[in-house]
C-alpha positions as CSV (number, residue, x, y, z in Angstrom):
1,X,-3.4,-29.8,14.1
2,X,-4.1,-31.1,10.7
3,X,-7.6,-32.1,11.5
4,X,-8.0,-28.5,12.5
5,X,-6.2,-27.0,9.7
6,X,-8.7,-29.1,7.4
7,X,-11.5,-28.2,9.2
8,X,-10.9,-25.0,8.9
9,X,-9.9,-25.0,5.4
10,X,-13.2,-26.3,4.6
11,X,-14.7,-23.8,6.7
12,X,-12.9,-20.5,5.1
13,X,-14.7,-22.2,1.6
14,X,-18.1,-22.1,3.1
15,X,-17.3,-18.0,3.9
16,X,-18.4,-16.2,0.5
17,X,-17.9,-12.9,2.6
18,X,-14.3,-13.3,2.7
19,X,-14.3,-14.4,-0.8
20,X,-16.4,-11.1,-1.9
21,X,-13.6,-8.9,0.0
22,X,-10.7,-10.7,-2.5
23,X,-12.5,-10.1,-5.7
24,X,-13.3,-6.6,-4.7
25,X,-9.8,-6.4,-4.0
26,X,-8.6,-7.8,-7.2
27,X,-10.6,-5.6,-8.9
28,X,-9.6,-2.6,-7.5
29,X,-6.1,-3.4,-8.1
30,X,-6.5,-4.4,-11.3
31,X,-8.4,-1.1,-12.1
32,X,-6.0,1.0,-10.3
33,X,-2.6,-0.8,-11.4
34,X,-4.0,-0.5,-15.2
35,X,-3.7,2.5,-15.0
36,X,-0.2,3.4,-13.8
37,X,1.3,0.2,-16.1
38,X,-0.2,2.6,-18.7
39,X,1.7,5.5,-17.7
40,X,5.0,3.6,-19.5
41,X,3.2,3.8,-22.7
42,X,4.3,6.5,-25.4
43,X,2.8,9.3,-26.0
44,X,0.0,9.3,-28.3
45,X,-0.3,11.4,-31.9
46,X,-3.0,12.9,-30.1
47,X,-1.4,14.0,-27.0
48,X,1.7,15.2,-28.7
49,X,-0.8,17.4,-31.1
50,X,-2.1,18.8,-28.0
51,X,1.7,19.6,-26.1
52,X,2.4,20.9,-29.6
53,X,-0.3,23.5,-29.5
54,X,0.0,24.4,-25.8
55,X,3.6,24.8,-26.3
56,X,3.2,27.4,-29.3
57,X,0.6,29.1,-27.3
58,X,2.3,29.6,-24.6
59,X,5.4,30.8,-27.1
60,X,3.3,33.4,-29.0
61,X,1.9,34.7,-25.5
62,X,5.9,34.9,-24.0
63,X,6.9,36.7,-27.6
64,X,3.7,39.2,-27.1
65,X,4.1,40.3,-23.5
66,X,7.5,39.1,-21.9
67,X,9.3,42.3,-22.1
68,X,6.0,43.8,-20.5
69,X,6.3,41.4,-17.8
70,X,10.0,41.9,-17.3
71,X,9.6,45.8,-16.9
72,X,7.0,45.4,-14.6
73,X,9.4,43.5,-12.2
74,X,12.3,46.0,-12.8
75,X,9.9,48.6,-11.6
76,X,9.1,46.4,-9.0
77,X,13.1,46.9,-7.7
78,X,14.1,43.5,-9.4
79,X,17.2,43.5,-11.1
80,X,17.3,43.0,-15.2
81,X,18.8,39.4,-14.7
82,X,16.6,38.8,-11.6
83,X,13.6,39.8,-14.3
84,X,14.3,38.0,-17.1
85,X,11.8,35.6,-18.4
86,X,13.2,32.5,-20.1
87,X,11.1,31.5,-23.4
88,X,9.3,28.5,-23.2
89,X,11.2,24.9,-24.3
90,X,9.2,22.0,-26.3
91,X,10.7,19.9,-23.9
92,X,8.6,21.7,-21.1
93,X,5.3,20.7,-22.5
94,X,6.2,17.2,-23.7
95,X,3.5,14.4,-22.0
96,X,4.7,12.9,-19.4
97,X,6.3,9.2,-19.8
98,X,6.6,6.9,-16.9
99,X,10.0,4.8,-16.5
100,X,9.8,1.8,-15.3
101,X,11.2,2.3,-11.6
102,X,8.3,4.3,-11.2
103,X,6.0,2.3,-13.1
104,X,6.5,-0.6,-10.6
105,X,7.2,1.2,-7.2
106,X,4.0,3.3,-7.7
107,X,2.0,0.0,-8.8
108,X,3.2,-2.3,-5.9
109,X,2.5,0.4,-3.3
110,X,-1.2,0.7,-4.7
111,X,-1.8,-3.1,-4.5
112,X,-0.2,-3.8,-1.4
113,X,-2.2,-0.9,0.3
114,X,-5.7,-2.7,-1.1
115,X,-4.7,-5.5,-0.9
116,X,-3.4,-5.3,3.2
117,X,-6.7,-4.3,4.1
118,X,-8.6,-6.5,2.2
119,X,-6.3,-9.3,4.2
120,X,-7.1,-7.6,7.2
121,X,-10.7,-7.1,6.5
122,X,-10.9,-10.8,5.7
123,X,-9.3,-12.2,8.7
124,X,-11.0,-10.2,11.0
125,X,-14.1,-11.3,9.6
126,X,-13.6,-15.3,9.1
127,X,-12.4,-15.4,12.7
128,X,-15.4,-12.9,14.1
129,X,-17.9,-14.8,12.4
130,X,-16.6,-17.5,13.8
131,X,-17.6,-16.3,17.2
132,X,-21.1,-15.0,16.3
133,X,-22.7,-18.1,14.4
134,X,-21.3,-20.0,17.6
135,X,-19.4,-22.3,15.5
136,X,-16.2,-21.6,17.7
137,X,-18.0,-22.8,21.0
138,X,-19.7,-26.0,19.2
139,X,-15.8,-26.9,18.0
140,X,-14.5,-26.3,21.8
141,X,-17.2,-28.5,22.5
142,X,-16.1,-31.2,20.6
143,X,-12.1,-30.2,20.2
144,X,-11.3,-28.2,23.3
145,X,-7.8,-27.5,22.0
146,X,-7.6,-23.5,21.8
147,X,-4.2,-22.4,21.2
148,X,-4.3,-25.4,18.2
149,X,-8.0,-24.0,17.1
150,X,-6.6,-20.4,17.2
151,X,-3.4,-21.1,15.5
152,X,-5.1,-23.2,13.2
153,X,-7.0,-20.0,11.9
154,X,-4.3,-18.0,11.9
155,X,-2.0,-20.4,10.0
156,X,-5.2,-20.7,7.3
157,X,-5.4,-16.9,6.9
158,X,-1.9,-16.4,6.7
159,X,-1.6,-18.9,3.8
160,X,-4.9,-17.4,1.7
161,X,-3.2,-14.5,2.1
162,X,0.2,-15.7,0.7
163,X,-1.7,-17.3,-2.3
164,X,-3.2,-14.0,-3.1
165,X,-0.8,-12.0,-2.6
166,X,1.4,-14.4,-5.0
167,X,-1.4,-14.5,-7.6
168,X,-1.5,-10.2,-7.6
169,X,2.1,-9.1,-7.7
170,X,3.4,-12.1,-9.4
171,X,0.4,-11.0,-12.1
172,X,2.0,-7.8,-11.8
173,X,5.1,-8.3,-12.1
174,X,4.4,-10.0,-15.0
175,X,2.2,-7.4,-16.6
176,X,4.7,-5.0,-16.2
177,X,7.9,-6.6,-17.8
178,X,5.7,-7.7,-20.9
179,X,4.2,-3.8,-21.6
180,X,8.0,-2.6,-20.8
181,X,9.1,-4.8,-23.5
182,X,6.0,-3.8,-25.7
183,X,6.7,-0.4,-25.5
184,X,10.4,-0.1,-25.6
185,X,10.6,1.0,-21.5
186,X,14.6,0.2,-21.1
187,X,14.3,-2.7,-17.7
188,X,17.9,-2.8,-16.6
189,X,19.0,-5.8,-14.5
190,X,19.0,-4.7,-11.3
191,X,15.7,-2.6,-11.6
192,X,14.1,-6.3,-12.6
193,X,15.5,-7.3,-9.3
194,X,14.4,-4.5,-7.0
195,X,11.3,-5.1,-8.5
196,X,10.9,-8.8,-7.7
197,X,12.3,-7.6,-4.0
198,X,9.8,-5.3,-3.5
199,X,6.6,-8.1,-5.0
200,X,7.6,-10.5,-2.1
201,X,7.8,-7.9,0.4
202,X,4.1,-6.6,-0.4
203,X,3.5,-10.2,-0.7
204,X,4.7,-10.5,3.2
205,X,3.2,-7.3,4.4
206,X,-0.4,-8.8,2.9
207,X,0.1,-12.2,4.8
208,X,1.0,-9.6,8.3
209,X,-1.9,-8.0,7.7
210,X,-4.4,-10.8,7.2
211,X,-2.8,-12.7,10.5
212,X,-3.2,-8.9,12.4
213,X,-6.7,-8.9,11.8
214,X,-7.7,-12.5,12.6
215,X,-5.6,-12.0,15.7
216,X,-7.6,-9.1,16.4
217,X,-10.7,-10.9,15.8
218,X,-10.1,-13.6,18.5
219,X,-9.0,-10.9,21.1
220,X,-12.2,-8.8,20.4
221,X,-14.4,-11.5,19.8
222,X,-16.6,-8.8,17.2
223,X,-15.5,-8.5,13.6
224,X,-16.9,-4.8,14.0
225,X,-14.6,-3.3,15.9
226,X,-11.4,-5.1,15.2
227,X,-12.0,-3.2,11.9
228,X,-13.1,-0.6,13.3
229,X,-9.4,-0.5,15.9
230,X,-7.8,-0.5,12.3
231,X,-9.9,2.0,10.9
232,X,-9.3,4.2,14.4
233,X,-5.5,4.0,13.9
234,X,-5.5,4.7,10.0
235,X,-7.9,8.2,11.2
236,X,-5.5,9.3,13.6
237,X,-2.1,8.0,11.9
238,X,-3.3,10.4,9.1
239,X,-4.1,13.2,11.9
240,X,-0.9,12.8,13.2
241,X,1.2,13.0,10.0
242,X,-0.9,16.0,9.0
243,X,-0.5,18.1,11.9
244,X,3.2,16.9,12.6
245,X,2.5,15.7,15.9
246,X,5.5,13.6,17.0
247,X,6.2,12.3,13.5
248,X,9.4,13.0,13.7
249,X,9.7,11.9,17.4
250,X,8.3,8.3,16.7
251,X,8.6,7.7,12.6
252,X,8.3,3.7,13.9
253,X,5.0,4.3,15.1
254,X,3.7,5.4,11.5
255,X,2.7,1.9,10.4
256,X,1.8,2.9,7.5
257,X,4.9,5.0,5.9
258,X,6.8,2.0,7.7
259,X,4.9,-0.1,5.6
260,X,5.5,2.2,2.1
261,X,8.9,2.3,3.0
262,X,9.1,-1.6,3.2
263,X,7.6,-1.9,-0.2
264,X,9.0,0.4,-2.2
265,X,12.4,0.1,-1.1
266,X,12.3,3.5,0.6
267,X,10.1,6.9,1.6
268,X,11.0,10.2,3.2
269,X,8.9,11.2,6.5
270,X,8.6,15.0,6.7
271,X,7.9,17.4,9.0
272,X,8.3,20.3,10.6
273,X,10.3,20.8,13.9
274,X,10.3,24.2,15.8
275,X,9.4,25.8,12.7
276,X,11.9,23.8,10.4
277,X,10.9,21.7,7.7
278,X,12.9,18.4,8.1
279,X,12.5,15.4,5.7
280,X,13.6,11.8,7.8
281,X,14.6,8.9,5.0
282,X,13.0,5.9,6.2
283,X,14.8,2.3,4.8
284,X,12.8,-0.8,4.3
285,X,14.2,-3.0,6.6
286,X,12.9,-0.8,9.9
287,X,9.2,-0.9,8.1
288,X,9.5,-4.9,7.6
289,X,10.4,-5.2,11.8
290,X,8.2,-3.0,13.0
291,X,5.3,-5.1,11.1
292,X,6.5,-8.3,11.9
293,X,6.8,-6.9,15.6
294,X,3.1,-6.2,15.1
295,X,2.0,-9.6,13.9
296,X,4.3,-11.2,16.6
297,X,2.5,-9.0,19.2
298,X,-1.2,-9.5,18.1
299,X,-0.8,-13.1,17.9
300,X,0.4,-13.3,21.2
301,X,-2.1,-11.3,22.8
302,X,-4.5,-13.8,20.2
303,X,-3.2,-17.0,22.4
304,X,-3.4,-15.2,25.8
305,X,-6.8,-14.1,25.2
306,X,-8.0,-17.5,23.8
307,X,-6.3,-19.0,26.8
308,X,-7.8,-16.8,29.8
309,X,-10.9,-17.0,28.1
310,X,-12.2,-20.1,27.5
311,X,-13.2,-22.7,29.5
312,X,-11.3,-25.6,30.4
């Protein structure tokens, strides 16, 4: 097994496809997670010139016409309290301050969603390029161990996945904290800890998704369409949740709201039933199962493959 793992340690090196997909990755996150760390930050002089003057406008316009408004509505059969039209509030128009529950849940959902499919991307890949440059039949040849060559791979993709995934939400994490502090964003105690809970979870779900795809790799045996099975389901999860079909029949199935709610600590499913809207509160711990269920699953079906496959 350590012969393998080195093997293919050195071989995962020699990939600079896999390593393109991380720094794509890492750049998207870093783009994308810039920008909601940034929504903690204090208004500028700028912006609150500009809520200033909206809010005054918006004043002078109620002033000018709101008893024109409310008689229209009284004619309209509406009642004089039904039809009164409150005056605009400063408060109203004030620019919009993240705190920093939402700072964090928002910016460890984004990366964890880029960075899962980068993971998966990447296994699939280093495992189906295994099979099409032949290097997986030339080590048979020489090492005709599969379930040690297969979970040799998986075991390698699981761990680049863990070191990225440490690397990006511990960077985060960090970030975070340090433009809280900057800015004055109150970080009580426990909010620092729910934080940290929900890095390692995003953390885990990255190092599910890279082992999913190399699974899928070695059952398909074409880095083409084990991406394109993921893509498939993501199309038609997304169809499902936007016609409501069965979403509130099989909320488990929804791998990807499973997987929201096991980052962020929690989601709400809705949808609507006979004609009712109905919202289903999904908790964390169901979302880190039903992906670990997943992993278990592909990797299986991985080793039986690899095992009715090959030669002897």
């Amino acid at each position: 097994m350590l012969r393998a793992l080195a093997a293919d340690a050195k071989l995962l090196r020699c990939r600079p496809v896999v390593w393109v997909i991380c720094a794509v990755a890492l750049l998207a996150i870093g783009v994308l997670a810039t920008q909601s760390v940034r929504d903690m930050a204090p208004p500028t002089e700028a912006q609150m010139a500009m809520a200033e003057e909206t809010y005054r406008t918006k004043l002078a316009e109620w002033e000018a016409e709101h008893e024109q408004w409310e008689q229209a509505c009284i004619d309209d059969g509406g009642t004089a309290e039904q039809c009164a039209v409150p005056a605009p509030t400063p408060e109203a128009y004030q620019p919009w301050q993240s705190d920093y529950s939402d700072a964090s849940r928002i910016t460890f959902l984004i990366a964890a969603a880029l960075l899962g499919m980068a993971m998966y991307v990447a296994g699939a890949m280093f495992v189906g390029g295994a099979f099409v440059s032949g290097a997986m039949t030339t080590w048979l040849t020489h090492h005709p161990g599969r379930l040690v060559l297969t979970v040799s791979k998986l075991i390698v993709m699981g761990v680049l996945a863990l070191g990225v995934g440490v690397l990006v939400f511990g960077g985060l994490l960090i970030t975070l904290n340090l433009a809280a502090r900057a800015w004055g964003v109150p970080v009580p105690d426990d909010q620092f800890a729910t934080s940290l809970v929900s890095a390692c979870r995003a953390t885990l779900l990255g190092v599910f998704s890279a082992v999913t795809g190399a699974a899928a790799s070695f059952i398909t045996r074409r880095t083409a369409l084990a991406i394109g099975l993921a893509a498939a389901y993501v199309i038609l999860n997304r169809l499902v949740v936007s016609f409501n079909f069965a979403t509130g029949v099989a909320p488990a199935l929804d791998l990807i709201t499973q997987g929201q709610a096991w980052v962020g600590g929690t989601t709400y499913l809705a949808y609507w039933d006979a004609g009712v809207f109905r919202e289903v509160q999904i908790d964390p711990t169901p979302g880190g199962i039903a992906w670990a269920v997943l992993t278990v699953l592909m990797v299986a079906a991985a080793l039986l493959m690899q095992r009715l496959r090959d030669p002897q």
